[in-house]
Backbone and ligand atoms as CSV (ligand in chain L), in Angstrom:
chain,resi,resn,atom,element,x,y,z
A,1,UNK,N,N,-9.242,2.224,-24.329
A,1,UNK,CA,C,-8.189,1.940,-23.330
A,1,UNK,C,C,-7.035,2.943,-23.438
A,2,UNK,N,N,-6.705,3.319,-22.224
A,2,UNK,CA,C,-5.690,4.460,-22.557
A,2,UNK,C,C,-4.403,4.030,-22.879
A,3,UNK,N,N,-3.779,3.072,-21.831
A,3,UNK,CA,C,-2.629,2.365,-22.269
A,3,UNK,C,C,-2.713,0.736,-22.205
A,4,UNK,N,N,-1.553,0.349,-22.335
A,4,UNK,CA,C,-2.127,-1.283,-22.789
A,4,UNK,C,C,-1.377,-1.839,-21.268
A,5,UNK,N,N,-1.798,-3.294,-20.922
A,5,UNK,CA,C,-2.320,-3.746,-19.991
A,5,UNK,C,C,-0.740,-3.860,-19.296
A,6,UNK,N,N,0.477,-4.392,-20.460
A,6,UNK,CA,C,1.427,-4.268,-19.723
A,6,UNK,C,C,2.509,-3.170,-19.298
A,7,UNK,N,N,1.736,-1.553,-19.899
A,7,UNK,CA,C,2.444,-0.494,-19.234
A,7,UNK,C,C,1.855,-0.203,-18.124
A,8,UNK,N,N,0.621,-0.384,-17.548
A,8,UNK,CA,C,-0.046,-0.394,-16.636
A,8,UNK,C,C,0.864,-0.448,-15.005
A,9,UNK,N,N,0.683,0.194,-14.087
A,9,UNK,CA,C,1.498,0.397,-12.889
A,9,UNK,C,C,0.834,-0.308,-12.217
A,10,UNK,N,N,1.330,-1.241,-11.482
A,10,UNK,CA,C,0.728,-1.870,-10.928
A,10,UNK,C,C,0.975,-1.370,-9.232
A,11,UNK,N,N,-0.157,-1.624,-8.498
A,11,UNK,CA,C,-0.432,-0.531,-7.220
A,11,UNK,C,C,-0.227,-2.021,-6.018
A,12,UNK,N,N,0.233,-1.889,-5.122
A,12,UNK,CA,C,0.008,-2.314,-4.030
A,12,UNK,C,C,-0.849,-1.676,-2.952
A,13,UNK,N,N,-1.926,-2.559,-2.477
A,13,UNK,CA,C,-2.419,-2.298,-1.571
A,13,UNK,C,C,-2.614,-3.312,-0.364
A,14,UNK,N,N,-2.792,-2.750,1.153
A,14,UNK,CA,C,-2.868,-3.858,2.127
A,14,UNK,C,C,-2.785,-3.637,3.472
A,15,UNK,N,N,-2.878,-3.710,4.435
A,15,UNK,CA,C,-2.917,-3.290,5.880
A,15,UNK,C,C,-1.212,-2.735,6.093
A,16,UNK,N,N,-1.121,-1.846,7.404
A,16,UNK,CA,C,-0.262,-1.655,7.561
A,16,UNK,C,C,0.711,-2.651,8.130
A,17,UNK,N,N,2.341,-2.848,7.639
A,17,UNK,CA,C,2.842,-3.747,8.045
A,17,UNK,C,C,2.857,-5.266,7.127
A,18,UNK,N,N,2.103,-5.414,6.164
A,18,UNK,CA,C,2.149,-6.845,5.493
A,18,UNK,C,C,3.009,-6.769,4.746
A,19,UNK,N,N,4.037,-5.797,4.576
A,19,UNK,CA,C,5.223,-5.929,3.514
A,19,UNK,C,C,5.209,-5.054,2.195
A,20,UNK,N,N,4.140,-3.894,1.747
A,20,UNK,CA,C,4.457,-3.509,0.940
A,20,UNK,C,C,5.001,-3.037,0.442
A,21,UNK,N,N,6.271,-2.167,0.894
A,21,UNK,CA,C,7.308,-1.615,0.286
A,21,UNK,C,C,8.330,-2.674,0.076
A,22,UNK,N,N,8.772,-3.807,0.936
A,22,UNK,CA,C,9.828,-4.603,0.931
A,22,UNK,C,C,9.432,-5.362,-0.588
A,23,UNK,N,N,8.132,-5.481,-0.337
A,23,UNK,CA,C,7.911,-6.978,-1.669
A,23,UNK,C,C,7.759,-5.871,-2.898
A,24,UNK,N,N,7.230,-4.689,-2.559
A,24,UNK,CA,C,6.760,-3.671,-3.445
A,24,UNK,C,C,8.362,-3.414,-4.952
A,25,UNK,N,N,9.247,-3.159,-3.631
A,25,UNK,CA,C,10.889,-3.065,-4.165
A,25,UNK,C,C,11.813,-4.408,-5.153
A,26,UNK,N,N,11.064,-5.453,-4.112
A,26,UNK,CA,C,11.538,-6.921,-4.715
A,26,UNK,C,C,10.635,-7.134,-6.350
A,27,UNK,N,N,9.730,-7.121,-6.335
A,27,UNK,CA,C,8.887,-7.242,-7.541
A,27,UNK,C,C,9.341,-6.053,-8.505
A,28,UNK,N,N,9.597,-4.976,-7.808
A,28,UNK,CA,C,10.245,-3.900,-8.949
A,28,UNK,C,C,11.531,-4.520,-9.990
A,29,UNK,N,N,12.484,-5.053,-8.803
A,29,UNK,CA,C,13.712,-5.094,-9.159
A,29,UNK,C,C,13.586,-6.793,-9.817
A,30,UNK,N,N,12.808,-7.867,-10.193
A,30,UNK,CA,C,12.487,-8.768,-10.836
A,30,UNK,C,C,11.828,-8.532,-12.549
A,31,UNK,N,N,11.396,-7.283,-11.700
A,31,UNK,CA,C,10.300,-7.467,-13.412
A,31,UNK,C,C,11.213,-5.941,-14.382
A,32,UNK,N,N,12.163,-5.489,-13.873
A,32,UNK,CA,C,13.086,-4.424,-13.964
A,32,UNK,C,C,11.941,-3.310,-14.044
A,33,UNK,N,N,11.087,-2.641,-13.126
A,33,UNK,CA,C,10.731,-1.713,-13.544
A,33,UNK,C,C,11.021,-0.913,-12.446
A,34,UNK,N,N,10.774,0.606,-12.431
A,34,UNK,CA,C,10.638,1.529,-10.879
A,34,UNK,C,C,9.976,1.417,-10.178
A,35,UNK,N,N,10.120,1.694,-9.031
A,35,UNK,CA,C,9.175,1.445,-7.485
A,35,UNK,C,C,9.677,3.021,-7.289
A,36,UNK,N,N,8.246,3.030,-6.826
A,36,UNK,CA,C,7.627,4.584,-6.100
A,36,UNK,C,C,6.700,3.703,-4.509
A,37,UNK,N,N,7.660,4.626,-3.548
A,37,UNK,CA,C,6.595,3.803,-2.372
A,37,UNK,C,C,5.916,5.597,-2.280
A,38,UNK,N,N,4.426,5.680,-2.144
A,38,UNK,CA,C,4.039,6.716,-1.873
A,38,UNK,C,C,4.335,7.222,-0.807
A,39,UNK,N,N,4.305,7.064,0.382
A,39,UNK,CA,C,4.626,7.412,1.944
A,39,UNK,C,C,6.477,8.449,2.267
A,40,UNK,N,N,6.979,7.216,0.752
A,40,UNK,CA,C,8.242,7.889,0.892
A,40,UNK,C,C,8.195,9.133,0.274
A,41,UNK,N,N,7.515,8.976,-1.004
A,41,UNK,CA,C,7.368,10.393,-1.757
A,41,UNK,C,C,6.853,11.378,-1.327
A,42,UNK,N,N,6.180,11.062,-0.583
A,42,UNK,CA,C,5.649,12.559,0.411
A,42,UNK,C,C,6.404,13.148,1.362
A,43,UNK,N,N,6.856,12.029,2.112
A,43,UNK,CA,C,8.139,12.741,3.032
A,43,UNK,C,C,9.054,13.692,2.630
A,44,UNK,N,N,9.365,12.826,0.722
A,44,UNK,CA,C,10.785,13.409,0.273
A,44,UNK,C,C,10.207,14.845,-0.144
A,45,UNK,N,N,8.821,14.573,-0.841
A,45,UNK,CA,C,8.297,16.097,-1.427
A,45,UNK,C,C,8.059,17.185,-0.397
A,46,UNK,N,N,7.526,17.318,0.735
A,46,UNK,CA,C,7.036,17.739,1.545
A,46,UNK,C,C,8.338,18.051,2.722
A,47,UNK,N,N,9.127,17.037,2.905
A,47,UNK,CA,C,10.076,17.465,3.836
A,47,UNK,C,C,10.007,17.351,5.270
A,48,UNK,N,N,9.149,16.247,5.383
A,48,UNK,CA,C,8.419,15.954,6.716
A,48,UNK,C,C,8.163,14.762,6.880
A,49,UNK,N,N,8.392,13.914,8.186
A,49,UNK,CA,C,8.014,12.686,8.148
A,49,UNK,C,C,6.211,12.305,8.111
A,50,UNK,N,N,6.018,11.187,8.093
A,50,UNK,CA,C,4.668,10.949,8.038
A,50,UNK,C,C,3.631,11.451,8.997
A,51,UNK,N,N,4.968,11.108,10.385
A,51,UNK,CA,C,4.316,11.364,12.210
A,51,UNK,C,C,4.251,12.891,12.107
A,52,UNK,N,N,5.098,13.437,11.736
A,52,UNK,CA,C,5.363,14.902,12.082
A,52,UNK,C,C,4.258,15.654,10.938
A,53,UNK,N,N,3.137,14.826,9.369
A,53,UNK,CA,C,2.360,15.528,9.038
A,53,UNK,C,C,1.473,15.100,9.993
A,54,UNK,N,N,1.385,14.244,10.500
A,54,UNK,CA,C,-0.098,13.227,11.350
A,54,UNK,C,C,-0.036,14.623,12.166
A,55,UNK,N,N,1.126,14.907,13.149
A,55,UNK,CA,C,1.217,15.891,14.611
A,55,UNK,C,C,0.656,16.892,13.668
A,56,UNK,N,N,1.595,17.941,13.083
A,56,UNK,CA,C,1.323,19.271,12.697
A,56,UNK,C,C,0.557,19.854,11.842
A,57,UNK,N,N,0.172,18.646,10.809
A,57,UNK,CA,C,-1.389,19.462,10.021
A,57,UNK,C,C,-2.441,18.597,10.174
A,58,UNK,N,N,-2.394,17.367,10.747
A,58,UNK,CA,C,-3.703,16.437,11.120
A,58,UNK,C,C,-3.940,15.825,9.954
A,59,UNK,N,N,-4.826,14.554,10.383
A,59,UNK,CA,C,-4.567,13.499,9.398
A,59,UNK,C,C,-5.501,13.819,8.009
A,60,UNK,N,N,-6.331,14.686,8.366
A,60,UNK,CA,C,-6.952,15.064,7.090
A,60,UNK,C,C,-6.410,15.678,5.773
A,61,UNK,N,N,-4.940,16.176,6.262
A,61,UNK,CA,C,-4.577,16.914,5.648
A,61,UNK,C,C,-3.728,16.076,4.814
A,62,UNK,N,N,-2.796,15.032,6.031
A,62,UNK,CA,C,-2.534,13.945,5.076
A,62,UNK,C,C,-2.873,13.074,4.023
A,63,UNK,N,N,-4.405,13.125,4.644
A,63,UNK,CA,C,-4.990,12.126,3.346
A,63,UNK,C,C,-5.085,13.099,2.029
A,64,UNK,N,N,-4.986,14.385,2.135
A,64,UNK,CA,C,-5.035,14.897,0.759
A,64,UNK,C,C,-3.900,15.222,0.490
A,65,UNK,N,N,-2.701,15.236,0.798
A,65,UNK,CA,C,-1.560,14.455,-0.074
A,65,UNK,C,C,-1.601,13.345,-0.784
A,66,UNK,N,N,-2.389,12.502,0.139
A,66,UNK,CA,C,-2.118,10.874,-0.250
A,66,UNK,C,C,-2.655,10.998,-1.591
A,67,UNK,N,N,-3.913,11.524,-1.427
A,67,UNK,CA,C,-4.756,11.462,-2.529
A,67,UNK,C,C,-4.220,12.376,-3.864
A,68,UNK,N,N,-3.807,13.353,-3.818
A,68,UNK,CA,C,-3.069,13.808,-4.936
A,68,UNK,C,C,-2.125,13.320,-5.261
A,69,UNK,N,N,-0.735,12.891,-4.660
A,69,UNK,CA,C,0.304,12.293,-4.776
A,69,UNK,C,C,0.194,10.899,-5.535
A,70,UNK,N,N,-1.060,10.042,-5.167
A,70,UNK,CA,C,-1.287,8.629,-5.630
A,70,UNK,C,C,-1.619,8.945,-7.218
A,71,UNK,N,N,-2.668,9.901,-7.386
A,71,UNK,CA,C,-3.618,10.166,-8.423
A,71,UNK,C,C,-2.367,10.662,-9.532
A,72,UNK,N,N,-1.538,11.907,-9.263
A,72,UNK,CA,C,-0.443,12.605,-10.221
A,72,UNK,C,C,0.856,11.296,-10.321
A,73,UNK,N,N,1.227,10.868,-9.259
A,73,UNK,CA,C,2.610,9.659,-9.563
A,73,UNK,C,C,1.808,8.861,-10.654
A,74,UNK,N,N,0.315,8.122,-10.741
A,74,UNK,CA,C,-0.145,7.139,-11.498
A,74,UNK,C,C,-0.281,7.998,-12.894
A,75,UNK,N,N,-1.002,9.037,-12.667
A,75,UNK,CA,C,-1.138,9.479,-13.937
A,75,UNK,C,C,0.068,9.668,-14.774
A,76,UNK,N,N,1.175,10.409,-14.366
A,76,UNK,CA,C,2.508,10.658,-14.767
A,76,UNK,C,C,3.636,9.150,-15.394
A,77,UNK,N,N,3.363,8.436,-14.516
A,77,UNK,CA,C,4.029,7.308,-14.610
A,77,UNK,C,C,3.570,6.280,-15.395
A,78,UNK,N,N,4.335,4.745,-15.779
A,78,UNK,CA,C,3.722,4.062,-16.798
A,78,UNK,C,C,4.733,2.817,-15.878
A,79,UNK,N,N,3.865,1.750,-16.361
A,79,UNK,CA,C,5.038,0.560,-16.334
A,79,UNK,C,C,5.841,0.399,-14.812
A,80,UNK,N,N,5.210,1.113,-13.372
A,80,UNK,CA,C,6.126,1.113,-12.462
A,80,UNK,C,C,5.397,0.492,-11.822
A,81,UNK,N,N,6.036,-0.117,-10.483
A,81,UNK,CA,C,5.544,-0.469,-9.076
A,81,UNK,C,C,5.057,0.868,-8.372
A,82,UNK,N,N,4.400,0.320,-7.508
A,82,UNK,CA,C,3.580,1.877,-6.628
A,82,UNK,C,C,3.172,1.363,-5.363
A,83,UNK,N,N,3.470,1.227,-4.100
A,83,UNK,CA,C,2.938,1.046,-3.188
A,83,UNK,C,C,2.329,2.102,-2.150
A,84,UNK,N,N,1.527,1.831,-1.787
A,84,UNK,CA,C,0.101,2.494,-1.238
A,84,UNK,C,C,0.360,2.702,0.558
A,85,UNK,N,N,0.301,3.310,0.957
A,85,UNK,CA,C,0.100,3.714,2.395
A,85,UNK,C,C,-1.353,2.803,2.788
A,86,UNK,N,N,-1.116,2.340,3.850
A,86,UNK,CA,C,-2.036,0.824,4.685
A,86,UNK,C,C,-3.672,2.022,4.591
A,87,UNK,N,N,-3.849,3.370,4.452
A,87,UNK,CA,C,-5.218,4.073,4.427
A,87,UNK,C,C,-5.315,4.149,3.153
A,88,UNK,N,N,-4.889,4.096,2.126
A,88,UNK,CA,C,-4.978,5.049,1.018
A,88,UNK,C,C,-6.330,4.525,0.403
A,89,UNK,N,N,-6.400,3.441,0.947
A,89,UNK,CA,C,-7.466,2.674,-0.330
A,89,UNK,C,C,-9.032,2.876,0.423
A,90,UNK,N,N,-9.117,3.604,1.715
A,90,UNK,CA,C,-10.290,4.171,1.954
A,90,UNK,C,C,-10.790,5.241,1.472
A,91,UNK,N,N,-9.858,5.641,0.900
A,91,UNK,CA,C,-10.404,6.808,-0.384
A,91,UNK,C,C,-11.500,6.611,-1.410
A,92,UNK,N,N,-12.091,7.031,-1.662
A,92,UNK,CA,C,-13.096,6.330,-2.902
A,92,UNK,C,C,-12.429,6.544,-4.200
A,93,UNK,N,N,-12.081,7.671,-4.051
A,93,UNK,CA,C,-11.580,8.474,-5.392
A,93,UNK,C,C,-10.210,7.864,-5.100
A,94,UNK,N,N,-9.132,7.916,-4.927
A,94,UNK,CA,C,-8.119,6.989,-5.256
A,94,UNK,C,C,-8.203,5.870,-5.200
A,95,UNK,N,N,-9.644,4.960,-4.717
A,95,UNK,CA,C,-9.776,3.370,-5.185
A,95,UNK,C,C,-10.150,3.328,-6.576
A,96,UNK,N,N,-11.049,4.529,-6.870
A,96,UNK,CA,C,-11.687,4.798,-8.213
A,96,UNK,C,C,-10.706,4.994,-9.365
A,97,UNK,N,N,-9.783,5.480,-9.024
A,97,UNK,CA,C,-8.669,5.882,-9.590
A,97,UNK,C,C,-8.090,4.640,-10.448
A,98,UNK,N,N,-7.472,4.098,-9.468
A,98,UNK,CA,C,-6.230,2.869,-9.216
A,98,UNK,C,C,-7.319,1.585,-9.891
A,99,UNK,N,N,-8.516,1.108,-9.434
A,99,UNK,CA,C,-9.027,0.061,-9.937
A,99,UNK,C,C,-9.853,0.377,-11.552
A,100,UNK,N,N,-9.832,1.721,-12.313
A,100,UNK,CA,C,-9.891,2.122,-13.476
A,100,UNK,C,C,-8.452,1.687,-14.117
A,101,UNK,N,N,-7.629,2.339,-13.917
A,101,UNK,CA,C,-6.123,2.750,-14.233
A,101,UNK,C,C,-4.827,2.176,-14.188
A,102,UNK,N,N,-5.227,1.396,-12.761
A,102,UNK,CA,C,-3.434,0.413,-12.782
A,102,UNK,C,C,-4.126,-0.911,-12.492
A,103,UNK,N,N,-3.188,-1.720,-12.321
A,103,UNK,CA,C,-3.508,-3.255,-11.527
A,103,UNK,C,C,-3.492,-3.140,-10.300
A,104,UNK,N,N,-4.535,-3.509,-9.628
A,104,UNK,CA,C,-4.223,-3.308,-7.779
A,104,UNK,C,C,-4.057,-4.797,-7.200
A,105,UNK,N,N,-2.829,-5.021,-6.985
A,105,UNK,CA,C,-2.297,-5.937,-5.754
A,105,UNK,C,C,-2.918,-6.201,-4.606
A,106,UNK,N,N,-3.687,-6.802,-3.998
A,106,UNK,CA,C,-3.573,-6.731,-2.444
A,106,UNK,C,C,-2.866,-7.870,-2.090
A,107,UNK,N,N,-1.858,-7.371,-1.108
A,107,UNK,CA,C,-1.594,-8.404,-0.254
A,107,UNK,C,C,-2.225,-8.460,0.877
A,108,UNK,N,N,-2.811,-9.385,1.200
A,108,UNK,CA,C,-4.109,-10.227,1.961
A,108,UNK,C,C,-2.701,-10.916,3.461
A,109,UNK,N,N,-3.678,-10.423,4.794
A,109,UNK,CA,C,-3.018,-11.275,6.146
A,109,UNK,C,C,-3.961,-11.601,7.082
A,110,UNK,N,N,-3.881,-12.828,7.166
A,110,UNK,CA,C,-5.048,-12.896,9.017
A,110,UNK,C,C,-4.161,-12.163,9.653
A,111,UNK,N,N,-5.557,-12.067,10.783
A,111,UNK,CA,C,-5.273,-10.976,11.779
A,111,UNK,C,C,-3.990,-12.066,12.674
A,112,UNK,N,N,-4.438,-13.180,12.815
A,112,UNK,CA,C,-3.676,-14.090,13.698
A,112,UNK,C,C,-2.252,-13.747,13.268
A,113,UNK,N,N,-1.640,-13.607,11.851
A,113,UNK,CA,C,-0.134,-13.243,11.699
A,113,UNK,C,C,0.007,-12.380,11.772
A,114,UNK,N,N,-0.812,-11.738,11.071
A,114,UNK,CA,C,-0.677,-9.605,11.537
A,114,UNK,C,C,-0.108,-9.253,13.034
A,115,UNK,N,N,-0.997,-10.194,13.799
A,115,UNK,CA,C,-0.752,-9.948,15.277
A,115,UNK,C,C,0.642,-10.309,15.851
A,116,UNK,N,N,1.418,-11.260,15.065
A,116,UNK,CA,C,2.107,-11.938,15.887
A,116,UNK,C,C,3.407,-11.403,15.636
A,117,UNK,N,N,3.412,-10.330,14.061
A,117,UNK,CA,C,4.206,-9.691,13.630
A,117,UNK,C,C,4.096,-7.723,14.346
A,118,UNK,N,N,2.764,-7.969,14.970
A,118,UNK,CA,C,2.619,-6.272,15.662
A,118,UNK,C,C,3.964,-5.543,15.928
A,119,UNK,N,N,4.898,-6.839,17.167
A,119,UNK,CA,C,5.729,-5.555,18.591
A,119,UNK,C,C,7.018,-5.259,16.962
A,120,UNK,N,N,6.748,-5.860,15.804
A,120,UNK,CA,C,7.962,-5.316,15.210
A,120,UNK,C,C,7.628,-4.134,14.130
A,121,UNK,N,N,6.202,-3.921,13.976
A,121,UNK,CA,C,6.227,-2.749,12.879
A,121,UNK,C,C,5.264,-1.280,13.436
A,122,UNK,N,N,5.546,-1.647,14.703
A,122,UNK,CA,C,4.854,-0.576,15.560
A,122,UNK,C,C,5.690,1.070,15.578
A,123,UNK,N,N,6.564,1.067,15.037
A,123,UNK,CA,C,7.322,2.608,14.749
A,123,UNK,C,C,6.800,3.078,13.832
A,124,UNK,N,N,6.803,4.058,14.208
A,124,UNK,CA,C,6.553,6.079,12.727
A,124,UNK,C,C,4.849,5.105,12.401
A,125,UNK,N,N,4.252,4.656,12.839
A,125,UNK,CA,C,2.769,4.445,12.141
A,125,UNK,C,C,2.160,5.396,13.100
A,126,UNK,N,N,1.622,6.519,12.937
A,126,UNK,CA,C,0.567,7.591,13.349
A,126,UNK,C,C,-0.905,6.743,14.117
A,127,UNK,N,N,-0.802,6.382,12.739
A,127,UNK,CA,C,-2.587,5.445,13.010
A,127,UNK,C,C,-2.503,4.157,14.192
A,128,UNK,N,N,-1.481,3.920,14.271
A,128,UNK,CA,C,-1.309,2.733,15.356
A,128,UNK,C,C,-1.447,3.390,16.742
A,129,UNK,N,N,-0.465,4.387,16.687
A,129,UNK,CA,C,-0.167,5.143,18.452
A,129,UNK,C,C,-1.171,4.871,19.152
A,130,UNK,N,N,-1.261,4.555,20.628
A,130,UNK,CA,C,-2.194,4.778,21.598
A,130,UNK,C,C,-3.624,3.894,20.964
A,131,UNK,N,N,-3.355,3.187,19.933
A,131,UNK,CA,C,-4.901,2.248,19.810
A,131,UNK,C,C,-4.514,1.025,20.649
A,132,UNK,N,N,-5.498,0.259,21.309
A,132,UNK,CA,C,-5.295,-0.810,22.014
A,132,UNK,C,C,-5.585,-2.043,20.360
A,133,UNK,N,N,-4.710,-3.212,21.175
A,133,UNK,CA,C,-5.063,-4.404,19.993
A,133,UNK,C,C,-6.169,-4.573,19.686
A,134,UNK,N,N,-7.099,-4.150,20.153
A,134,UNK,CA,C,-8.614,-4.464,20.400
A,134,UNK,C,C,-9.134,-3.765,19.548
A,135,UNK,N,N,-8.753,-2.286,19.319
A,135,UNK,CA,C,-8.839,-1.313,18.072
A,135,UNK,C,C,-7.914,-1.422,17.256
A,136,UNK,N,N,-7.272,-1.877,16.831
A,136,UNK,CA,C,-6.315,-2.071,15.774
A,136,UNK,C,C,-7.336,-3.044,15.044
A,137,UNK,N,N,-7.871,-4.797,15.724
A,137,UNK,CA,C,-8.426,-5.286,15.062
A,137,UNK,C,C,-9.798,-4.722,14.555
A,138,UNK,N,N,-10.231,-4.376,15.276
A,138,UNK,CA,C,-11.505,-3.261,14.465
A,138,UNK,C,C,-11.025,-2.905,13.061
A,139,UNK,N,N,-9.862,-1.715,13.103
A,139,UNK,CA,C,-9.659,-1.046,12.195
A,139,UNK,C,C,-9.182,-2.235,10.943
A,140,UNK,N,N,-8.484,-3.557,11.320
A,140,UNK,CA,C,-8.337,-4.261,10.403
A,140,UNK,C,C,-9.429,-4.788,9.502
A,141,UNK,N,N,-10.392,-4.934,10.625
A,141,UNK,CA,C,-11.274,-5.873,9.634
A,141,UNK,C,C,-12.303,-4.378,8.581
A,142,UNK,N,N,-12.467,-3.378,9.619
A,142,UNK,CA,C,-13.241,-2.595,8.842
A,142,UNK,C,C,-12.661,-2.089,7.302
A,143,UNK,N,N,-11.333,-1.892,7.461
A,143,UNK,CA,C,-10.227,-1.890,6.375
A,143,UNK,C,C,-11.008,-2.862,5.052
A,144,UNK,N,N,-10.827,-4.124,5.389
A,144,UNK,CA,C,-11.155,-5.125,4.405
A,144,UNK,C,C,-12.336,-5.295,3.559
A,145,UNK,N,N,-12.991,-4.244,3.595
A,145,UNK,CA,C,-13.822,-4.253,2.378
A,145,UNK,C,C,-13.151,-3.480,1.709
A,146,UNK,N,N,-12.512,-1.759,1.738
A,146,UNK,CA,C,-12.016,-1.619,0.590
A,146,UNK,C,C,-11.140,-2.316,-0.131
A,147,UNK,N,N,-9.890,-3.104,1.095
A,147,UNK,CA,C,-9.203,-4.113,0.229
A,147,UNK,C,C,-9.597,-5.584,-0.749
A,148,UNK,N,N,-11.069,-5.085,-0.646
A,148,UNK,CA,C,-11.711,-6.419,-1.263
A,148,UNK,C,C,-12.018,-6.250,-2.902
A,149,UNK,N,N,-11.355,-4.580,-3.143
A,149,UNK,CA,C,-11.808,-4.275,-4.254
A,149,UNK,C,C,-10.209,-4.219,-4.898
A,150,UNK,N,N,-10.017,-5.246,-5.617
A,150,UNK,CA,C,-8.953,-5.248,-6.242
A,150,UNK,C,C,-8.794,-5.922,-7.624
A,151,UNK,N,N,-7.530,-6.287,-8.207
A,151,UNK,CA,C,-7.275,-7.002,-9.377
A,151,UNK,C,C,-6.990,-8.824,-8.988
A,152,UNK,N,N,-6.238,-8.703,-7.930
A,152,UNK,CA,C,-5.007,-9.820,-8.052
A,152,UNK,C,C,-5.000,-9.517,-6.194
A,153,UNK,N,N,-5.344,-10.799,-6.035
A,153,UNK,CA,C,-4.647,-10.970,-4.525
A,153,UNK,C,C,-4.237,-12.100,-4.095
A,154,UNK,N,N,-3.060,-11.801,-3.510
A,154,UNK,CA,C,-1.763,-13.014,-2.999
A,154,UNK,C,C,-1.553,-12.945,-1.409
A,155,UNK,N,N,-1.967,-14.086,-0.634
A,155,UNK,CA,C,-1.822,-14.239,0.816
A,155,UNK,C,C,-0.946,-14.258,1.247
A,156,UNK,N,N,-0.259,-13.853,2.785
A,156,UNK,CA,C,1.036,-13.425,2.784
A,156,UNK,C,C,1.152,-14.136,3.803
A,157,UNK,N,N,0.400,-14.931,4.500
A,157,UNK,CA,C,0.705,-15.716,5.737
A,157,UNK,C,C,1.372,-16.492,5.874
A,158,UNK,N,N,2.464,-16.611,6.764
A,158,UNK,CA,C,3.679,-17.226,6.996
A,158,UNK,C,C,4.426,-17.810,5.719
A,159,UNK,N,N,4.793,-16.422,4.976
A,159,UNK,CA,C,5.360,-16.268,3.754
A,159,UNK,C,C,6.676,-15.149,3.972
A,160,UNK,N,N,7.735,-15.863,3.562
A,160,UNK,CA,C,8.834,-14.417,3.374
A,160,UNK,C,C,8.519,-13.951,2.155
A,161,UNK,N,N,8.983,-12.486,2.604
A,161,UNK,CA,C,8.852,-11.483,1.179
A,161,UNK,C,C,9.310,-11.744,-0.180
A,162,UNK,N,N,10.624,-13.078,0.016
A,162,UNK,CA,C,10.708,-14.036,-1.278
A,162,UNK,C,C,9.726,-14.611,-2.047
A,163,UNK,N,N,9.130,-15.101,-0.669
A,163,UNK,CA,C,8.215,-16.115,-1.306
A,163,UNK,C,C,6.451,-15.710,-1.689
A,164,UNK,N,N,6.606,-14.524,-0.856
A,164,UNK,CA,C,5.238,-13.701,-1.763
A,164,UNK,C,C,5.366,-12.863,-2.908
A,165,UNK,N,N,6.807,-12.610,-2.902
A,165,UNK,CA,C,7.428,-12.201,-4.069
A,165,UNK,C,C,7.458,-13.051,-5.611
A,166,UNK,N,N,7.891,-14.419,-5.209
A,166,UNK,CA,C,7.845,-15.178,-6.004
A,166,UNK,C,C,5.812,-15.610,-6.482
A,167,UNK,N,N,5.363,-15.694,-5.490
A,167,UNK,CA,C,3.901,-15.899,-5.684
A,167,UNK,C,C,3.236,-14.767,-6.817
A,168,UNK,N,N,3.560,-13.791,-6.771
A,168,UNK,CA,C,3.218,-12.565,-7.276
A,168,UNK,C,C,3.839,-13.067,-8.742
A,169,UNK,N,N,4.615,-12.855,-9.206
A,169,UNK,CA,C,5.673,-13.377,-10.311
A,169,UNK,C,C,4.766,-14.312,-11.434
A,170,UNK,N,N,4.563,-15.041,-10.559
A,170,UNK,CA,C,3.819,-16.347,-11.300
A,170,UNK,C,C,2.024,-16.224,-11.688
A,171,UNK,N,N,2.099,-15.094,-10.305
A,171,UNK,CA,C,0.539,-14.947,-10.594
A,171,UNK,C,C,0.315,-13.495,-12.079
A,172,UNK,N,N,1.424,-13.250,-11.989
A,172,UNK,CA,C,1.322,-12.208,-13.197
A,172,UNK,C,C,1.705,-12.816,-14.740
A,173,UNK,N,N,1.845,-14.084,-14.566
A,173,UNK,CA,C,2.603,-14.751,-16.186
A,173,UNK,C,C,1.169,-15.011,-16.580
L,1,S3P,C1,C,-1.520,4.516,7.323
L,1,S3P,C2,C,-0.526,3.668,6.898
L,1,S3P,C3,C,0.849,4.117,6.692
L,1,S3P,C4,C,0.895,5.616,6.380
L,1,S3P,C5,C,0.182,6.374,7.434
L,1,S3P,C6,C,-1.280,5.959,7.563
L,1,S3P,C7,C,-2.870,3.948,7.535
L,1,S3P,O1,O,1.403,3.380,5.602
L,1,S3P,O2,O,0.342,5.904,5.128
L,1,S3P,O3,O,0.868,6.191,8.644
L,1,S3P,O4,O,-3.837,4.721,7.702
L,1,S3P,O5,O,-3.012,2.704,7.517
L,1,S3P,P1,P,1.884,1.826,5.735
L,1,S3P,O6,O,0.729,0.965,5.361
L,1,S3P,O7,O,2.993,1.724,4.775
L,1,S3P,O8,O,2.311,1.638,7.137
């Protein structure tokens, strides 16, 4: 074992929009450790928003940020929060990564709340633009097998970020 179970970073993963940076930040600041949201770290490293890598180098290119950025923050880091961009975990090699190496979180949503929360997290998501609901749910459910590969998963349905916050808490004692 390389490190022991409670320096371990624990990773959030989960569709876009179920809260992972908000609860990602809240669980940081409970258990006192650092939060790294990946999405932000790329912006800050790179100097570019997410939309503006999606527009100007295409999403392939993004995903190999994602994928280095996830792989070097985990390796580098110990003991932190880490939340995951809503694709990251279609990676093989950064699922391979993260379910060797840290604890992976999913936070788990029916589509029925996902949906009902859509008209509010529809900004700067690349992958959303121009899909009809009809393809969004596609992409949700096809999503859910990689999110099926995890440590620890906590349902988020008609839950505030307190209270999946608090769920999380308890599910880690
Ligand atoms: C993506 C989700 C986004 C971001 C990018 C692509 C996806 O992260 O990484 O826009 O493919 O689901 P959030 O899950 O934080 O929105």
């Amino acid at each position: 074992e390389k490190h022991s179970a409670s320096k371990k970073n624990i990773v959030l993963i989960g569709f876009m929009g179920v809260g992972k940076t908000t609860v990602g930040q809240m669980i940081a600041t409970k258990l006192k450790r650092e939060f790294i949201d990946i999405d932000q770290y790329i912006e800050q490293t790179y100097h570019m928003s997410i939309p503006q890598i999606f527009e100007q180098k295409g999403e392939p290119y993004f995903r190999k940020l994602e994928r280095k950025t996830v792989i070097d923050i985990c390796q580098h880091h110990y003991n932190n929060i880490v939340s995951l961009g809503g694709g990251a975990f279609q990676q093989k090699e950064i699922r391979e990564f993260c379910l060797e190496n840290c604890l992976v979180l999913y936070l788990d949503i029916s589509w029925e709340s996902w949906k009902a929360r859509f008209e509010l997290i529809n900004e700067n998501r690349p992958v959303l633009n121009n899909r009809s609901l009809y393809d969004i749910q596609q992409l949700f459910n096809e999503r859910k097998h990689a999110y099926s590969m995890h440590h620890l998963k906590i349902n988020t349905d008609n839950k505030s970020p307190e209270e999946v916050t608090a769920s999380i808490i308890e599910a880690l004692q």
